[in-house]
Backbone as XML, in Angstrom:
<?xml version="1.0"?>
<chain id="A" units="angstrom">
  <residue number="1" name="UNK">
    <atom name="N" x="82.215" y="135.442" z="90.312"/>
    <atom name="CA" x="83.254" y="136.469" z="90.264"/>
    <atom name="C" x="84.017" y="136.406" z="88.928"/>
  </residue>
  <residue number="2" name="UNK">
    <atom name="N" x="83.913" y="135.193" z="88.300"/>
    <atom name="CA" x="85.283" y="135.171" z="87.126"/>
    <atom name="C" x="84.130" y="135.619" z="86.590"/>
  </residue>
  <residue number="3" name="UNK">
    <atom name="N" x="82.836" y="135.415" z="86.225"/>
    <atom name="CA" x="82.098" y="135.464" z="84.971"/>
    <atom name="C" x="82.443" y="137.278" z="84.988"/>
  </residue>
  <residue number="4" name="UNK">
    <atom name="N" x="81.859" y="137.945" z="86.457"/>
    <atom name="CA" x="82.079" y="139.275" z="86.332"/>
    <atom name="C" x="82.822" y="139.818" z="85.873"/>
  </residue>
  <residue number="5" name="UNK">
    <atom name="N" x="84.453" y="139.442" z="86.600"/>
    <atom name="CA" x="85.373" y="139.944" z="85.916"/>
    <atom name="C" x="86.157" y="139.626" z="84.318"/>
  </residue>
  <residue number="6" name="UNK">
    <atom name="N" x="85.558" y="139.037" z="83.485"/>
    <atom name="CA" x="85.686" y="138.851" z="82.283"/>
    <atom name="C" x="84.416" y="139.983" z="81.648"/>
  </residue>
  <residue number="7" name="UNK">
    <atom name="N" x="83.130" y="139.879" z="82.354"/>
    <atom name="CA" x="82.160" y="140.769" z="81.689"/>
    <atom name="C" x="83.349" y="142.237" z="81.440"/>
  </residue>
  <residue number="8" name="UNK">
    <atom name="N" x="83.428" y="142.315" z="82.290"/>
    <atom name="CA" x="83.926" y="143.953" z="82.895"/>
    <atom name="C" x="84.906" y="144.119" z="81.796"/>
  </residue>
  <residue number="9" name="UNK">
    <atom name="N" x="86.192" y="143.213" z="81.751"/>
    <atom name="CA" x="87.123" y="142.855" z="80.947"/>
    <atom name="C" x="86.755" y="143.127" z="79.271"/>
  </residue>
  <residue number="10" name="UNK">
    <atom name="N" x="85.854" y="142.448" z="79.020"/>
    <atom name="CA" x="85.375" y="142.645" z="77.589"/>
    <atom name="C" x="84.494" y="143.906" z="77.783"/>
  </residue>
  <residue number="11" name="UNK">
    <atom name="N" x="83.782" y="144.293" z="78.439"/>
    <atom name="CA" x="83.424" y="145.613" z="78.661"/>
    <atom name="C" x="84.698" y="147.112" z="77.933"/>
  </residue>
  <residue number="12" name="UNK">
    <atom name="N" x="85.473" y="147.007" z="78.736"/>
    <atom name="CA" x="86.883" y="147.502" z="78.865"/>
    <atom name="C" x="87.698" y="147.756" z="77.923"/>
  </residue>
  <residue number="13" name="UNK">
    <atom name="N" x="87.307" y="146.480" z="77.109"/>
    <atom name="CA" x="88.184" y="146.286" z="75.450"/>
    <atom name="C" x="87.220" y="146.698" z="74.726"/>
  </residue>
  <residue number="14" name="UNK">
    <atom name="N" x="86.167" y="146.361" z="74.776"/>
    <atom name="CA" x="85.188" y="147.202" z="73.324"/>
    <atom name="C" x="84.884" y="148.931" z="73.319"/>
  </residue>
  <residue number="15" name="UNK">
    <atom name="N" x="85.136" y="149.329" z="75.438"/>
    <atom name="CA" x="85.182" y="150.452" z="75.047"/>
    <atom name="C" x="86.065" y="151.223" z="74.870"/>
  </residue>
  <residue number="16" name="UNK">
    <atom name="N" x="87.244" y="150.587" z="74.403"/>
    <atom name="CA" x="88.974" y="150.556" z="74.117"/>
    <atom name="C" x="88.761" y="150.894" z="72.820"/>
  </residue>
  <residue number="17" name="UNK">
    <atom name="N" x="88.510" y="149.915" z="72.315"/>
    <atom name="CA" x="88.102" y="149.694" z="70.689"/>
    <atom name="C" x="87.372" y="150.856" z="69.965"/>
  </residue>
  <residue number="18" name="UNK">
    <atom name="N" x="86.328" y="151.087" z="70.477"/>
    <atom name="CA" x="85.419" y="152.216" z="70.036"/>
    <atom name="C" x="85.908" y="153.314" z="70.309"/>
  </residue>
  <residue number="19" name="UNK">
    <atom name="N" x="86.708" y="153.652" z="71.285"/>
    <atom name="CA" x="87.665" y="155.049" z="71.370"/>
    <atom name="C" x="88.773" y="155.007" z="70.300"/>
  </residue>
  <residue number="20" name="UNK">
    <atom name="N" x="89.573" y="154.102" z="70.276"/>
    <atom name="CA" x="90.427" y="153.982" z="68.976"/>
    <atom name="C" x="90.335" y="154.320" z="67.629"/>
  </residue>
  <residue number="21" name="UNK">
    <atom name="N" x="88.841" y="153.706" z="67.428"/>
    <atom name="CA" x="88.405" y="154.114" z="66.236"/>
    <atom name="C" x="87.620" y="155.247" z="66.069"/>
  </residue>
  <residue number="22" name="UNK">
    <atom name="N" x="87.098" y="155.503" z="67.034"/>
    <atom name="CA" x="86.499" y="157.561" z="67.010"/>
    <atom name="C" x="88.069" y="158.070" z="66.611"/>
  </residue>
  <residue number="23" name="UNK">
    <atom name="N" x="88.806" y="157.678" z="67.699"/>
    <atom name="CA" x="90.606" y="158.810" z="67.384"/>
    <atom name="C" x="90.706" y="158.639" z="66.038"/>
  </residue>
  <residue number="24" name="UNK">
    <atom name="N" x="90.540" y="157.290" z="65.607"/>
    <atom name="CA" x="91.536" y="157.521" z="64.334"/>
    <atom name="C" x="90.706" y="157.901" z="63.540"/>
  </residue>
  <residue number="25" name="UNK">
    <atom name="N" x="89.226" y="157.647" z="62.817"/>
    <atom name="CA" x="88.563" y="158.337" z="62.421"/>
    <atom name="C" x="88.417" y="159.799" z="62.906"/>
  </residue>
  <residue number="26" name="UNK">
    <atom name="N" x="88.334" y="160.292" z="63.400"/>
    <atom name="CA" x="88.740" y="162.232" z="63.347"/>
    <atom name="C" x="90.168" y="162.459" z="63.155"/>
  </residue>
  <residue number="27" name="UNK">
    <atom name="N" x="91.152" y="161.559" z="63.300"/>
    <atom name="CA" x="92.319" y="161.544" z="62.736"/>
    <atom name="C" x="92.650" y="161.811" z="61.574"/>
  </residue>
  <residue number="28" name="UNK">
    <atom name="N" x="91.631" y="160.952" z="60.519"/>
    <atom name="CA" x="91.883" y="160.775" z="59.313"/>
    <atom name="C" x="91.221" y="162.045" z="58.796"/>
  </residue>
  <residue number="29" name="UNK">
    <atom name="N" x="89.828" y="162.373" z="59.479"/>
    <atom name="CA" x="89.043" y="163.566" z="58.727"/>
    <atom name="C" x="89.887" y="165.156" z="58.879"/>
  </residue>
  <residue number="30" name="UNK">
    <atom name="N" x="90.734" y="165.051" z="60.114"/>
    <atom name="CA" x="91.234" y="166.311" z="60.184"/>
    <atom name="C" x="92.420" y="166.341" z="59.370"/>
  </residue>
  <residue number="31" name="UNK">
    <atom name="N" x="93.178" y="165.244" z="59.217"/>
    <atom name="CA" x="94.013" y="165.077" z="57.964"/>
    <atom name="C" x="93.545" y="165.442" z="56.654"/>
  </residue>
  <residue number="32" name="UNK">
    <atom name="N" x="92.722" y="164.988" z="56.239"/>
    <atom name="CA" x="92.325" y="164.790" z="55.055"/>
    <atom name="C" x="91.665" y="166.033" z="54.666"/>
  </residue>
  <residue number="33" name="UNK">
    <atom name="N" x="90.778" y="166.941" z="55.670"/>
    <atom name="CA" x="90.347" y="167.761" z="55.596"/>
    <atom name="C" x="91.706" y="169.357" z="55.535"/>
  </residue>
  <residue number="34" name="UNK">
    <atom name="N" x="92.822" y="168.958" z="56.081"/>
    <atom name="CA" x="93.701" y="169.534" z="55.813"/>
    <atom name="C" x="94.569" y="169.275" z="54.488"/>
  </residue>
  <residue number="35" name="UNK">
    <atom name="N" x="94.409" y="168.371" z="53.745"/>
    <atom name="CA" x="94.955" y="167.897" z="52.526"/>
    <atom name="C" x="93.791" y="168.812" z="52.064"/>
  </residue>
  <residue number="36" name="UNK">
    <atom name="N" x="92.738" y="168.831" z="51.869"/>
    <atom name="CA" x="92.142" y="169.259" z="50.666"/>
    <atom name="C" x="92.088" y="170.773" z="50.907"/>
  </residue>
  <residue number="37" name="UNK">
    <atom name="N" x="92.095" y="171.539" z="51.998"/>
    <atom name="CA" x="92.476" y="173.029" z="52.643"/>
    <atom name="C" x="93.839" y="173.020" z="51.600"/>
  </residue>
  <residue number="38" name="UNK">
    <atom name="N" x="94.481" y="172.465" z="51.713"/>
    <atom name="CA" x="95.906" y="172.557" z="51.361"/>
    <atom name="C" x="96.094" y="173.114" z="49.537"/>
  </residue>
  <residue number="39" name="UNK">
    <atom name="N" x="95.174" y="171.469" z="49.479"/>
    <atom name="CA" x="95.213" y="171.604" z="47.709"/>
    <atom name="C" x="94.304" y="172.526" z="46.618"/>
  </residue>
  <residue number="40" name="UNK">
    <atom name="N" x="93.197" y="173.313" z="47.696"/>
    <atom name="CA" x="92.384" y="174.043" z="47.397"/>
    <atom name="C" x="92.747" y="175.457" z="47.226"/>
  </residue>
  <residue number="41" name="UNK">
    <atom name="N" x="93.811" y="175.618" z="48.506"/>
    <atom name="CA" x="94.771" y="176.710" z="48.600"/>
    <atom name="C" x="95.387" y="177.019" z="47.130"/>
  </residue>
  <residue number="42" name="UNK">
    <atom name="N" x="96.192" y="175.775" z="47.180"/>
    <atom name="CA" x="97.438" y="175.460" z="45.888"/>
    <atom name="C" x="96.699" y="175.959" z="44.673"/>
  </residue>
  <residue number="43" name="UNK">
    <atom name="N" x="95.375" y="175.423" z="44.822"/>
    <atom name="CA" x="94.468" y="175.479" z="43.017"/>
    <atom name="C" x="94.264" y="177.108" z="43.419"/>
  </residue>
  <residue number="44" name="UNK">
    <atom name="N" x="93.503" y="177.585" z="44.327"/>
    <atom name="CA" x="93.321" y="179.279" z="44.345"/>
    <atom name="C" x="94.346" y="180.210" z="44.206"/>
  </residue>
  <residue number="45" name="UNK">
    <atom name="N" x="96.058" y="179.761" z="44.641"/>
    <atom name="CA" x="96.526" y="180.202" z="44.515"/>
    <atom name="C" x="97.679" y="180.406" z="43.291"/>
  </residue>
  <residue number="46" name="UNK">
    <atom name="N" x="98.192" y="179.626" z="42.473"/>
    <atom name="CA" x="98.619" y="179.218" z="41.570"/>
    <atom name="C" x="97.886" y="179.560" z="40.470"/>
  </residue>
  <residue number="47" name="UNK">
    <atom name="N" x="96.531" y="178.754" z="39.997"/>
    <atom name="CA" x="95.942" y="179.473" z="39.347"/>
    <atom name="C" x="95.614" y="181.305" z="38.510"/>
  </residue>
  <residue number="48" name="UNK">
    <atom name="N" x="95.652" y="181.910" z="39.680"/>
    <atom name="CA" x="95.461" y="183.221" z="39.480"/>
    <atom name="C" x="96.887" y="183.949" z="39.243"/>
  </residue>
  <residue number="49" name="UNK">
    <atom name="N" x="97.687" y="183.593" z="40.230"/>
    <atom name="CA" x="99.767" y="183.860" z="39.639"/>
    <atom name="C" x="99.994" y="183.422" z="38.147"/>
  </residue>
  <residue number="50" name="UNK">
    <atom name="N" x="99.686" y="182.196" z="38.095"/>
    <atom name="CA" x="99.854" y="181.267" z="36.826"/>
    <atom name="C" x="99.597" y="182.295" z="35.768"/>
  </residue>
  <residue number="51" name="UNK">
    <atom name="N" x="98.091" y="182.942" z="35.793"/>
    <atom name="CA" x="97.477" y="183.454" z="34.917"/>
    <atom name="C" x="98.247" y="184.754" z="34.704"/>
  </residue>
  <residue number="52" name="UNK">
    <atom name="N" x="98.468" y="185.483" z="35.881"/>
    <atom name="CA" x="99.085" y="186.462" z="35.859"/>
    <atom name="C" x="100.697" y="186.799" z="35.164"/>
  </residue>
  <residue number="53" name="UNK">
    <atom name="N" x="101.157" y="185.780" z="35.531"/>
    <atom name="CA" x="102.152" y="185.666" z="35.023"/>
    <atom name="C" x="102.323" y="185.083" z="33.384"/>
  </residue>
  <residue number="54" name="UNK">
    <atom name="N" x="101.337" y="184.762" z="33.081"/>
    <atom name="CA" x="100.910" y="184.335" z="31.657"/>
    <atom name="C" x="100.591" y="185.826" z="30.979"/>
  </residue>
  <residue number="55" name="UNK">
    <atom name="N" x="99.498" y="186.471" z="31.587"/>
    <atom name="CA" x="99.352" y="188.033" z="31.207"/>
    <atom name="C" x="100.529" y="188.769" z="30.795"/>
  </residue>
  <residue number="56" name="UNK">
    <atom name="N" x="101.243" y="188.433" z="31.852"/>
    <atom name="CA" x="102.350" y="189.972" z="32.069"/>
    <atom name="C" x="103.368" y="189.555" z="30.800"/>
  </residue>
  <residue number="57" name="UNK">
    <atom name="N" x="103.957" y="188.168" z="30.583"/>
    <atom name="CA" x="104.193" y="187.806" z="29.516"/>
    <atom name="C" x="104.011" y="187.745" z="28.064"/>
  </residue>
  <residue number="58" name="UNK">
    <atom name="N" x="102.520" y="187.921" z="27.753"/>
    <atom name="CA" x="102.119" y="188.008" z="26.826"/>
    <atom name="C" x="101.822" y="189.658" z="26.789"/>
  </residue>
  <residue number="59" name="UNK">
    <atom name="N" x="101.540" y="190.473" z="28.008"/>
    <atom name="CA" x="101.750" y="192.182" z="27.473"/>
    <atom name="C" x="103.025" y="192.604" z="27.153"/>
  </residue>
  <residue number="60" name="UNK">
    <atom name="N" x="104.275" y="191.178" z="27.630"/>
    <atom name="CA" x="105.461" y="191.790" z="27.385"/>
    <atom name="C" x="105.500" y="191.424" z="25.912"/>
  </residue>
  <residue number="61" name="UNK">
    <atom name="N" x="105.144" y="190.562" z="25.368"/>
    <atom name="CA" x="105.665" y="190.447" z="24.109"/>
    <atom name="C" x="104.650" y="191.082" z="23.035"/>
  </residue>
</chain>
């Protein structure tokens, strides 16, 4: 009975463990994958204002 209930036990924790680290790994990818959404945004968007606003400046002068 003890041997069982230690099997089970460590059973229990590794499949503890391996859920933890699936969470936090898709944790990190949906993070990260939202950082670079983010900064990809920033570069598409900035960029083309930037420019624009560089244009309109230089037709003003």
């Amino acid at each position: 009975m003890f041997l069982v209930t230690t099997r089970s036990k460590h059973k229990v924790l590794i499949i503890l463990s391996v859920l933890s680290l699936t969470v936090s790994l898709f944790y990190l990818l949906i993070s990260q994958k939202k950082k670079v959404a983010v900064a990809l945004e920033n570069i598409f968007s900035l960029d083309p204002s930037s420019t624009v606003v560089n244009d309109k400046k230089t037709d003003m002068v």
